[in-house]
matplotlib code that plots the C-alpha trace (Angstrom):
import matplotlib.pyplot as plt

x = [5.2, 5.3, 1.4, 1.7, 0.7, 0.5, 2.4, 2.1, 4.0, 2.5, 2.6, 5.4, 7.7, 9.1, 12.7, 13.9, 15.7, 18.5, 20.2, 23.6, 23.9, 24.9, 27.4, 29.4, 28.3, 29.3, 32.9, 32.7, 35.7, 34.4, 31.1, 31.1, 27.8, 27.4, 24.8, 22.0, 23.0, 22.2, 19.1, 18.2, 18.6, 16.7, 12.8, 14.3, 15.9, 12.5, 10.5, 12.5, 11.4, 13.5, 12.8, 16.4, 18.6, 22.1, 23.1, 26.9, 29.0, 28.3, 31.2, 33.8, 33.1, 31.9, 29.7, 27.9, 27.6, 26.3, 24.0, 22.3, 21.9, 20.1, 17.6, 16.5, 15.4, 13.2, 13.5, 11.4, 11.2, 8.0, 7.9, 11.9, 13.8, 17.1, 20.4, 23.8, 26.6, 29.4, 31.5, 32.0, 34.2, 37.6, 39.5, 40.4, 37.5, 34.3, 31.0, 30.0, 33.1, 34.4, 33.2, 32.7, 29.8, 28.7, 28.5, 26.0, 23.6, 23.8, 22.9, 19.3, 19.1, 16.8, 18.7, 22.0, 24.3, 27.4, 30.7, 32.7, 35.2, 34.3, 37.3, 40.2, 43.4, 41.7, 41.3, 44.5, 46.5, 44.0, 42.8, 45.6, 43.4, 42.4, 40.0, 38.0, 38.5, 36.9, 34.0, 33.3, 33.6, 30.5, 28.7, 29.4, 28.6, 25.4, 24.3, 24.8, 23.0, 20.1, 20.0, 20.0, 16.7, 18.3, 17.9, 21.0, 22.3, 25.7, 27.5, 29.9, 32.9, 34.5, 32.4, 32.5, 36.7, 36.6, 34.2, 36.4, 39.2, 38.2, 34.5, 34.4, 35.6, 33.3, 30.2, 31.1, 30.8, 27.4, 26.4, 27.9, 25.8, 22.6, 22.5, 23.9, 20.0, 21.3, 17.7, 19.9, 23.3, 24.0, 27.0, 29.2, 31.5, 34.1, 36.2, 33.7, 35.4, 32.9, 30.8, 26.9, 27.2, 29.6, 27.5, 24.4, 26.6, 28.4, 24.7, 22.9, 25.6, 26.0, 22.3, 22.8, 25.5, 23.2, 20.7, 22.6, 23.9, 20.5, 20.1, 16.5, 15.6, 18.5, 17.9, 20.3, 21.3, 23.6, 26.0, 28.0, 30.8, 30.8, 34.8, 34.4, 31.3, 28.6, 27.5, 23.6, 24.0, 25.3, 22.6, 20.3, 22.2, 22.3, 18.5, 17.8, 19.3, 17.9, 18.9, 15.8, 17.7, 19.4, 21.9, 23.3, 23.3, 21.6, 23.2, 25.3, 27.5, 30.4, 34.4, 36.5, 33.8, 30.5, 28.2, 25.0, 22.9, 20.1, 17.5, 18.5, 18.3, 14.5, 13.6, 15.1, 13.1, 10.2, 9.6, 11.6, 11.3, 8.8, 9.8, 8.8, 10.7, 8.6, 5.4, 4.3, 4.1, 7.6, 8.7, 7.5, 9.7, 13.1, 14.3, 12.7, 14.7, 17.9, 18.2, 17.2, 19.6, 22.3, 21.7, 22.3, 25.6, 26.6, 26.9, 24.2, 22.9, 24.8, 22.8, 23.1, 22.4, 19.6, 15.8, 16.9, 19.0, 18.0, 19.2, 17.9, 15.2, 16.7, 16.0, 18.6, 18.5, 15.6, 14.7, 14.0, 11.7, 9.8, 9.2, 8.6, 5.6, 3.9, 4.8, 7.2, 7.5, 9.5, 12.8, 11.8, 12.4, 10.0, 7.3, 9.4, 6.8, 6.9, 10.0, 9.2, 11.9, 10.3, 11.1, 13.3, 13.5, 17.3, 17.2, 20.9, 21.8, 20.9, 17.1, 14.0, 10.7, 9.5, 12.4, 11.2, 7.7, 7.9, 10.7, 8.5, 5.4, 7.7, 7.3, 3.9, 4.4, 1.9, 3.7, 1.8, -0.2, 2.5, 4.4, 6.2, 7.2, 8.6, 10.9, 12.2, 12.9, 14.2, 16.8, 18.1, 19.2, 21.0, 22.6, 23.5, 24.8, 27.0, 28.5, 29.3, 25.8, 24.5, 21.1, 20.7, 21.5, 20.6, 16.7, 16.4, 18.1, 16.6, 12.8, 13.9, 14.9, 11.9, 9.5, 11.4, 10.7, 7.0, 6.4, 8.8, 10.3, 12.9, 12.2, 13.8, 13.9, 16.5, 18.0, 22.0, 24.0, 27.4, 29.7, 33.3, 35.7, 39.2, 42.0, 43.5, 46.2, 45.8, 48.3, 48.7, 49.7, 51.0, 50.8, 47.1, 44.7, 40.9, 38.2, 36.2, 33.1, 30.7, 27.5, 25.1, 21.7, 18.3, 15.4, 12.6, 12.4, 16.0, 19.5, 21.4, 25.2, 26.7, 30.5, 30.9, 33.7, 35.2, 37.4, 37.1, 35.6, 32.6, 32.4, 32.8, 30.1, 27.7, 27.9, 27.8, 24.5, 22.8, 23.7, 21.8, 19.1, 17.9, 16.0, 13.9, 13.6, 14.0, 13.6, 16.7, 18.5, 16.9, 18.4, 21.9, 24.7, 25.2, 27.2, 29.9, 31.4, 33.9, 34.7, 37.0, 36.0, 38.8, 41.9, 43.7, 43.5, 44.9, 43.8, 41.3, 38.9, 35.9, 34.3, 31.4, 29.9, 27.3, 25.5, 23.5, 20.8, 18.7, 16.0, 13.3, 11.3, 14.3, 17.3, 17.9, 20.5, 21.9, 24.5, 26.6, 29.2, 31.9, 35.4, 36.5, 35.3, 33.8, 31.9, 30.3, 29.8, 28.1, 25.3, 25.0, 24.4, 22.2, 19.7, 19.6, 18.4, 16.0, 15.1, 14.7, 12.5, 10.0, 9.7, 8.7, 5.5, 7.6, 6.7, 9.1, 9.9, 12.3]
y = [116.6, 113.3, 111.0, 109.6, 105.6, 102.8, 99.1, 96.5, 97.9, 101.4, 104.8, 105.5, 108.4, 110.4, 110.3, 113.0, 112.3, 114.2, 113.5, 114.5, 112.7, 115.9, 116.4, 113.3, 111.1, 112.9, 112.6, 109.4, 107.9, 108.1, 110.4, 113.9, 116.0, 118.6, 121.2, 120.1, 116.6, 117.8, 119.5, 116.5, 114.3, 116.4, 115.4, 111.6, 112.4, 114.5, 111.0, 109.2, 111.2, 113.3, 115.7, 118.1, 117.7, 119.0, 120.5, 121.7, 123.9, 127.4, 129.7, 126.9, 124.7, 127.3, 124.7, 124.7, 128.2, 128.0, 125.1, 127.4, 130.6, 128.2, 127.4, 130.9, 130.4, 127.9, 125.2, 122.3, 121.2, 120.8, 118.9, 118.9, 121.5, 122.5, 122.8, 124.9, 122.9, 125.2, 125.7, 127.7, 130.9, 130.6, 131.1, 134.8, 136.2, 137.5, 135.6, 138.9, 139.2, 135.2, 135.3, 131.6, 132.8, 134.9, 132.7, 130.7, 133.6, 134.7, 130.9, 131.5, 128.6, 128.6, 126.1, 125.8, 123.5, 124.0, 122.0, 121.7, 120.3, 118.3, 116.1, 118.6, 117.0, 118.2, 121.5, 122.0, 119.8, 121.0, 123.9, 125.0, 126.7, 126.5, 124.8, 127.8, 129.6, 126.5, 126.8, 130.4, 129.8, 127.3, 130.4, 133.2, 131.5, 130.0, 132.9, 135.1, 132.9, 132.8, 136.7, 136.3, 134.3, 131.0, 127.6, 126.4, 122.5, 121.6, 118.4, 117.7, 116.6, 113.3, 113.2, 109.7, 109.6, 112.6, 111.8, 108.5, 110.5, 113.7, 113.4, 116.8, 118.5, 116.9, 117.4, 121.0, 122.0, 120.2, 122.3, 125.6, 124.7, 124.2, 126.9, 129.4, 128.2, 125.5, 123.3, 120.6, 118.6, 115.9, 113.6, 112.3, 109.0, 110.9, 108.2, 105.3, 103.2, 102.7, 99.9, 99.7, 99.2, 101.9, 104.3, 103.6, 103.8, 107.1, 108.8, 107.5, 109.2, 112.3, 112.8, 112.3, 114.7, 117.6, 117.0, 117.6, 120.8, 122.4, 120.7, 119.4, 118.1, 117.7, 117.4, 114.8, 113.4, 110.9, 110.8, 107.7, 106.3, 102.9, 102.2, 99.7, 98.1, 99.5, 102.9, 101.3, 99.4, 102.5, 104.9, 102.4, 102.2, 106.2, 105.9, 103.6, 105.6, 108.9, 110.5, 111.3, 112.5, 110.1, 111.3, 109.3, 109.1, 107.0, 103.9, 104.3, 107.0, 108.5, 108.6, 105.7, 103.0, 105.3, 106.9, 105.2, 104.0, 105.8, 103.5, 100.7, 103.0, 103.8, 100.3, 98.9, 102.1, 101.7, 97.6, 96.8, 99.2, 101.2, 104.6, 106.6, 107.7, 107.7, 107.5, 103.8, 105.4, 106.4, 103.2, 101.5, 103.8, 103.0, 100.9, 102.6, 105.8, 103.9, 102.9, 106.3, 108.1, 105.4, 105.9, 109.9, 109.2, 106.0, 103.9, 101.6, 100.0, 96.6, 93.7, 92.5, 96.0, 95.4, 95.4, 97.2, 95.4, 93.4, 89.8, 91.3, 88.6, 85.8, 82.8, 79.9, 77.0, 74.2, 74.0, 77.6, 77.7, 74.5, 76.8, 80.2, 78.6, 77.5, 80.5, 83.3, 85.0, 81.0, 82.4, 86.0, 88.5, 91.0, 91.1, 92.9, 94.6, 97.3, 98.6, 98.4, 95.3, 91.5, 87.9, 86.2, 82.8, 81.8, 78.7, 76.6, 73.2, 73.6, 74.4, 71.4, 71.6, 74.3, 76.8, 75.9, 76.5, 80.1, 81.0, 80.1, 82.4, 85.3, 85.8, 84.4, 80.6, 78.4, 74.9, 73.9, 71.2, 69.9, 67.7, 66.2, 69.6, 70.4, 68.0, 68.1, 71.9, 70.8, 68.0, 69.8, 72.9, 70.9, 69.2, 72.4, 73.8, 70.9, 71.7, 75.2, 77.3, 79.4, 80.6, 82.5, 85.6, 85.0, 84.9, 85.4, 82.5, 80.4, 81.6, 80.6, 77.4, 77.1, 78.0, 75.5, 72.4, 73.8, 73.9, 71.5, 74.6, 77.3, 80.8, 81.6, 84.8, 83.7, 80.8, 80.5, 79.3, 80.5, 83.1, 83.6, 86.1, 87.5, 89.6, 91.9, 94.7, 98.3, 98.7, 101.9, 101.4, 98.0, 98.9, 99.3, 96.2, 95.6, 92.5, 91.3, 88.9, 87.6, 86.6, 84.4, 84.0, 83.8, 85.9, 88.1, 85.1, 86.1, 84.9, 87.7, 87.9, 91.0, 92.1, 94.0, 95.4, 96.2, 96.7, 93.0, 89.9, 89.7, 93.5, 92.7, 90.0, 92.0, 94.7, 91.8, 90.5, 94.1, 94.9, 91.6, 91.4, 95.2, 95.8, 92.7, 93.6, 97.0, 97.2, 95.8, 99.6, 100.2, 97.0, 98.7, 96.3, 97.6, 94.9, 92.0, 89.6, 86.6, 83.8, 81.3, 78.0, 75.8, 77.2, 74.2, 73.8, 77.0, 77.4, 74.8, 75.6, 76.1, 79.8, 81.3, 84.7, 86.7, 89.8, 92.2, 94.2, 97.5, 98.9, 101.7, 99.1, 97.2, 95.4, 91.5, 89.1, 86.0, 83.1, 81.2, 78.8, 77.5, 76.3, 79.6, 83.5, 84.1, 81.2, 81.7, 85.0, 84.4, 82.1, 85.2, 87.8, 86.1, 84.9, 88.5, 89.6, 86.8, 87.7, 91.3, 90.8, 88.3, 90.3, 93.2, 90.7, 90.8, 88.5, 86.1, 86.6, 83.4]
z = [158.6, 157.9, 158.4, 162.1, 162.3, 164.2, 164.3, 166.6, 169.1, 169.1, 168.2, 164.7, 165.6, 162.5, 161.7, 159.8, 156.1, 154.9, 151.6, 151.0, 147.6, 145.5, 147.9, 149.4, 147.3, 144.6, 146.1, 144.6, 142.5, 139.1, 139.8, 138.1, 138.3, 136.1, 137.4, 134.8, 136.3, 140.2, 138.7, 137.3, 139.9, 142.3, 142.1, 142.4, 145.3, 146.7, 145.6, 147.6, 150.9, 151.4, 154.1, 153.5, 150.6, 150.5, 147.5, 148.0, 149.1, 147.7, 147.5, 147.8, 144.8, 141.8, 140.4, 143.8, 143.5, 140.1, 140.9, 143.6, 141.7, 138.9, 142.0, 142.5, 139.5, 139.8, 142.3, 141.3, 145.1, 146.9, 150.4, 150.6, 151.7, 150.3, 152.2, 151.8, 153.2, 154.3, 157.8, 160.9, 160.4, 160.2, 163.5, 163.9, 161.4, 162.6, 161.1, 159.2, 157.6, 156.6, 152.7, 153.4, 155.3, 153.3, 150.8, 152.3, 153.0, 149.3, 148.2, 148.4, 150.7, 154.0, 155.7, 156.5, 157.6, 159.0, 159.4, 162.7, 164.4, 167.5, 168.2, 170.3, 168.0, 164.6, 166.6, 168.1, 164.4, 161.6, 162.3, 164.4, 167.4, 170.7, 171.9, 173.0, 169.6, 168.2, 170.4, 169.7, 166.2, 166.2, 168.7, 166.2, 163.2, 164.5, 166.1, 162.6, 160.2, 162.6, 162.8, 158.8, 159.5, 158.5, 160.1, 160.8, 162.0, 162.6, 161.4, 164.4, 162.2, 163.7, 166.5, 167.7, 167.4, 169.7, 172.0, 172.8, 173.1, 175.0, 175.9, 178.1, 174.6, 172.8, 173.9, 175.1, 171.1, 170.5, 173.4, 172.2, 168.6, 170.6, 173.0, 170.2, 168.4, 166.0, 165.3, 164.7, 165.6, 163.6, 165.2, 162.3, 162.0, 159.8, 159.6, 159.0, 161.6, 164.7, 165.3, 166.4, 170.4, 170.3, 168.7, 170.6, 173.6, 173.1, 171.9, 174.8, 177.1, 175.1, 175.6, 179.0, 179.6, 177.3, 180.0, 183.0, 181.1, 180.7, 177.1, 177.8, 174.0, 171.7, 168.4, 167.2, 163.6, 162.4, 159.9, 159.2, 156.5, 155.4, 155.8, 158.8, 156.3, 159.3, 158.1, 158.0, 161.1, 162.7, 161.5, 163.1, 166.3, 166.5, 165.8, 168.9, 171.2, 170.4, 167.1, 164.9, 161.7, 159.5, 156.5, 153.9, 150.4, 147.5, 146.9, 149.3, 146.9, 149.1, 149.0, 149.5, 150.6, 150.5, 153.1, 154.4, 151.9, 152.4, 150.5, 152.9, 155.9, 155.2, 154.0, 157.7, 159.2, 157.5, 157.7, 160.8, 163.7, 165.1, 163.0, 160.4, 157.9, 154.9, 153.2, 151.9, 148.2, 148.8, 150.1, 147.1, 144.8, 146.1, 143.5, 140.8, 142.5, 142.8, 139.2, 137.6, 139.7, 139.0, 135.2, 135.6, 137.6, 135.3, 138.8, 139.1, 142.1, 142.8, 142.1, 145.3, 147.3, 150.3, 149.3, 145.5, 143.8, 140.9, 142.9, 146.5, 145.9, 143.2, 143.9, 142.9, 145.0, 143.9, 147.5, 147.7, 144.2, 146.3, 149.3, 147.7, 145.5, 148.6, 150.7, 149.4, 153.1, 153.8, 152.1, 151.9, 154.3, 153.0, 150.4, 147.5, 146.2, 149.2, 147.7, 144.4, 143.5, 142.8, 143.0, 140.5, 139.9, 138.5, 136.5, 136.6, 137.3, 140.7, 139.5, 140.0, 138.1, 140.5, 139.3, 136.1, 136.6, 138.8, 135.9, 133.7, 135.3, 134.9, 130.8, 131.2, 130.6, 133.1, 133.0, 136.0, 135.0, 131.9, 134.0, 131.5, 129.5, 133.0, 133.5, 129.8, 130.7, 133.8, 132.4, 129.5, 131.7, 133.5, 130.7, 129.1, 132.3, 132.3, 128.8, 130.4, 129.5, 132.6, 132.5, 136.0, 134.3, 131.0, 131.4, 127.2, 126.4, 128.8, 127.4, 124.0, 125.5, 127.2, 124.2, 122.1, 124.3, 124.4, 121.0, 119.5, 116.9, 117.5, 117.8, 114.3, 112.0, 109.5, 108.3, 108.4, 105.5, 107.3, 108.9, 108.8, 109.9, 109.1, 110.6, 107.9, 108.5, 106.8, 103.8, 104.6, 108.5, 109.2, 112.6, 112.5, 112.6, 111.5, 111.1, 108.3, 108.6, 105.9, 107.0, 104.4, 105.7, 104.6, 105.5, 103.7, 100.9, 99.9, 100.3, 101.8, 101.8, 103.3, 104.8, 108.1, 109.2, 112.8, 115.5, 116.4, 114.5, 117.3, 116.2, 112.5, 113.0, 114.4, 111.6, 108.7, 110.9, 111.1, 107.4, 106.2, 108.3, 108.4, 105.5, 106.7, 110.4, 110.2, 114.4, 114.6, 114.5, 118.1, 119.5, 121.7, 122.7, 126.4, 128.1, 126.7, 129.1, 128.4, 130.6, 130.0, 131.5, 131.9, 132.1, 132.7, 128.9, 127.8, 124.2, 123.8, 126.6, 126.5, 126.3, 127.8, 126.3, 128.0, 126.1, 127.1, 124.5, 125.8, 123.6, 124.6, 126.9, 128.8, 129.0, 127.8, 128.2, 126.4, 126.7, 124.2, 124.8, 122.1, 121.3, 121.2, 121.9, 118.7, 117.9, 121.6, 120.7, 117.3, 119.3, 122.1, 119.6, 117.3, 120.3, 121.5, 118.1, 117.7, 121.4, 120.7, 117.6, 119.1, 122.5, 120.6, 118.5, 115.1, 112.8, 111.1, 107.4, 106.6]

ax = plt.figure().add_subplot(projection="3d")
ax.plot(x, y, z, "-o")
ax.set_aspect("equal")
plt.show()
């Protein structure tokens, strides 16, 4: 059981959390867990809070299966409890004799939940039964697993769609499921396409109705899509009027637009209304949770995802930097740090000396009492944003700028003499195309002229740079190019605009970004990639051999 606590307006009730990121969200478009992914991704999910975790569909989906024979193992869970997702018996089979069902008892798992149809058309269309077929096949299979000894809840399958359509029918099988022992009912928006006054509506009555039919405390969940762009509103709505289990996934992972981001659900919980849902410790590890697991499914958190993502607190505007140094809460909804995420200054054209300044805090620069070092900093952003140069997502370059004006010197590691690249075709293949580039630098006390060879020139150029430059700075093998980007600025002058290039360069500790800007991609590319090693080398303390 979760701690009980106080807020202003009283006593905290606890809200249940169930996770069905192995599951739906890994229904995703471009997700594919492996079962040492789903193992791995486990304990994050636990961290989160957790209090059930779905982890598929055993006897459906053979990795499922596999996924929960590897669990009776050893199952690294310790508070959380895991779930087997599976569905009533099929119409015309007895409980003890559907394998589906038998499935689910041979998982291992202690809960299950259960699958049903609550909306009469998918009844009488999908499943191509009656109505009172349908019924008893929520009884019997309810009724089974909790002779097995299992706990069982059942996920009414487009509940709200049927309940608007046929309400009598509706509610008459989240009835069946709670008199047949189910410890749970969890009301889903299938289709995604309900709004917030409709689901606290329809819940409110529902509950109503289970009264009058002898249902005295229903124990409700909620379930919702994201295709109508109200999956965390709903879940909230639900929660209002009487639900007190909320599923969803991290990151909001699901089919077509996603389930209920889950990390936003328990930040909104947590801050905002007098629930609980989590422990503060757990609260603080959302975004730590939703980058980690975004790293195991290669689909990150947005940047601009609620309370987690990396610009859920950037600040742009000048007027916003002027407020947020005298009082962050003025443009800040919450205090970051609760979640784990932190303020951001982002420096552009729009930026004053107080930009400047908090940016300036964040690698550990105090500018506050250099007035005139500001304002240098200040005007010559501006000035280069005008030539085309963006610094709100290029906190590397801007540093380098920054550290320049301060001390009056470049960051520099090498001296350049000059770079050039060619096109050349293979002799052997004519139809088969590569790039040359010839770097002559100095560094180490040497003059060093080397040739790279790539896919591209930018490629090429980065190979020539790496080949020269790594006997003196050996570090430089670490350094990963993760990210490219290439934006043309001025279309209207086809050829001859100007180009923007943004990289991006990880290594062991973190993540870094640079700009360049040029007459054309690779000379904008050149000044990227050489900041980001000059970046790299001087954030790690290396000292400069020129």
């Amino acid at each position: 059981m979760k701690r009980e606590a106080h807020g202003a307006n009283g006593t905290f009730h606890n809200v249940a959390v169930y996770d069905v990121t192995l599951r739906d969200g890994a229904q995703q478009e471009g997700i594919n867990l492996s079962v040492a992914d789903k193992l791995a991704i486990l304990p994050y999910i636990e961290a989160m809070g957790a209090d059930y975790i779905e982890g598929g569909w055993p006897g459906a989906i053979p990795r499922d299966t596999e996924f929960f024979e590897a669990l009776k193992e050893n199952n690294p869970l310790t508070t959380a409890q895991l779930t087997a997702f599976g569905s009533t018996r099929k119409a015309g089979v007895r409980a003890d004799e559907d394998p589906q069902i038998a499935a689910l008892v041979s998982s291992g798992a202690q809960v299950l939940c259960l699958v049903a149809k609550s909306d009469i058309r998918h009844v009488e269309k999908a499943l191509r039964t009656s109505g009172a077929e349908n019924l008893a096949m929520v009884r019997d299979s309810v009724e089974y697993l909790r002779a097995q000894g299992r706990d069982v809840m059942i996920d009414v399958e487009h509940f709200f769609d049927g309940f608007r359509f046929d309400a009598d029918y509706t509610t008459s099988v989240v009835e069946q499921a709670f008199k047949a022992g189910a410890s749970w009912v969890v009301l889903c928006d299938t289709n995604g396409g309900s709004l917030p006054d409709d689901v606290e509506r329809i819940v409110r009555e529902l509950i109503s109705r289970l009264h009058a039919l002898g249902v005295s405390d229903p124990q409700l969940g909620i379930h919702c899509h994201d295709d109508g762009g109200c999956a965390v509103a709903n879940t909230l709505a639900a929660l209002k009027a009487g639900c007190r289990q909320i599923q969803g996934t991290i990151n909001g992972y699901g089919e077509r637009t996603g389930n209920s981001n889950l990390l936003t659900c328990i930040a909104n919980i947590q801050l905002k209304t007098d629930f609980n849902a989590v422990t503060d410790e757990q609260l603080a590890g959302l975004s730590a949770v939703a980058y980690a697991v975004g790293e195991m499914t290669t689909v990150l958190p947005s940047k601009r995802a609620p309370y987690v993502g990396a610009s859920a607190f950037a600040h742009k505007a000048g007027l916003h930097a002027s407020a947020i140094r005298v009082d962050p809460d003025l443009y800040q909804h919450i205090d970051p740090n609760l979640v784990g995420n932190d303020t951001r200054m982002l420096v552009s054209d729009m930026a004053g000396r107080a930009s400047v300044e908090l940016k300036a805090r964040e690698f550990g620069l105090d500018l506050s009492a250099d007035k005139e070092v500001l304002t240098k900093i200040t005007n010559r952003v501006k000035e280069a944003e005008a030539a085309g140069y963006t610094y709100d997502a290029a906190d590397a370059s801007f540093e380098l700028l920054t550290r320049e004006i301060m001390t009056g010197q470049p960051v520099k590691y090498f001296e350049l003499e000059s770079w050039s690249t060619n096109s050349a075709t293979n002799r052997s293949d004519p139809t088969q195309t590569f790039a040359e580039a010839t770097v002559k630098i100095h560094a180490g006390g040497r003059r060093l002229i080397r040739l790279g060879e790539g896919v591209g020139p930018v490629d090429a150029l980065d190979e020539a740079l790496r080949r020269a430059l790594r006997k003196v700075y050996p570090l430089l093998d670490e350094f990963e190019l993760v990210d490219f980007k290439v934006r043309i600025l001025d279309t209207t002058r086809g050829t001859s605009a100007i180009t923007r290039v943004m990289i991006t360069i990880q290594d062991s500790a973190g993540q870094w970004s640079t700009v360049g800007v040029g007459d054309d991609v690779i000379e904008a590319s050149w000044e990227a990639l050489t900041e980001g090693y000059v970046y790299g080398l001087f954030r790690n303390g290396v000292e400069p051999q020129l």
